[in-house]
N, C-alpha and C positions, 0 to 999 in steps of 0.2 A: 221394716218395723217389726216383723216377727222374732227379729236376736233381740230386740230392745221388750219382747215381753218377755222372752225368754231369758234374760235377766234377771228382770224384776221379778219372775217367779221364782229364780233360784234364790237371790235375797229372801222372799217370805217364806219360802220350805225352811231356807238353814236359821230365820228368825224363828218360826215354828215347834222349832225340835230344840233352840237353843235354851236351856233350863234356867241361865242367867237372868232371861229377860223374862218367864213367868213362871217362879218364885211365888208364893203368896204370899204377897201384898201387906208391909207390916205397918205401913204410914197411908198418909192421905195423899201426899205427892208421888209414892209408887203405884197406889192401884190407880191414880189419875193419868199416869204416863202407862201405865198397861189398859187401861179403858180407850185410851187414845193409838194406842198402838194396833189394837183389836181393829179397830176401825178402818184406820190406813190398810190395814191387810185386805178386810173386807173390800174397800174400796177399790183395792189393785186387781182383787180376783173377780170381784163385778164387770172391773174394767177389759178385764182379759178373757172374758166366756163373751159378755158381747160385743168383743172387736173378732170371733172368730180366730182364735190361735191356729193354728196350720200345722200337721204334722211334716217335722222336717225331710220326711223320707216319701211320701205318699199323697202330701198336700191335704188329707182330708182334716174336715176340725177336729181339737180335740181340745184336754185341758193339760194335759202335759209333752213333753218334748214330740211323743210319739203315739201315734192310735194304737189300740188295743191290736188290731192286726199286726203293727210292723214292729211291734214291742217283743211281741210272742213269737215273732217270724225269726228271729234272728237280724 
């Protein structure tokens, strides 16, 4: 289950930074599918801090691929 967040989080980062998708908002149908969008994001990363992510090198939690120790470790 841990590739299957670590997925879905790489989906929301590269959603995140993509500038296509939040653009301000010049109709009612866009900021409605970016209001909606906002949400799903929220709701993956709620989903993924308490299911305990897992760093893949060291097992401890964390919110990205790696804890703060084995990121900086090399």
């Amino acid at each position: 289950m841990n590739k299957k967040w670590l997925a879905l989080k790489k989906i929301v980062d590269e959603q995140a930074e993509d500038q296509g998708l939040w653009f301000e908002a010049e109709t009612a149908p866009e900021a409605y599918l970016q209001q909606e969008l906002r949400k799903l994001h929220a709701e993956i990363e709620n989903a993924m801090h308490t299911d305990g992510l897992k760093c893949e090198f060291c097992g401890s939690e964390v919110d990205y691929i790696r804890c703060y120790e084995c990121r900086y470790a090399g």
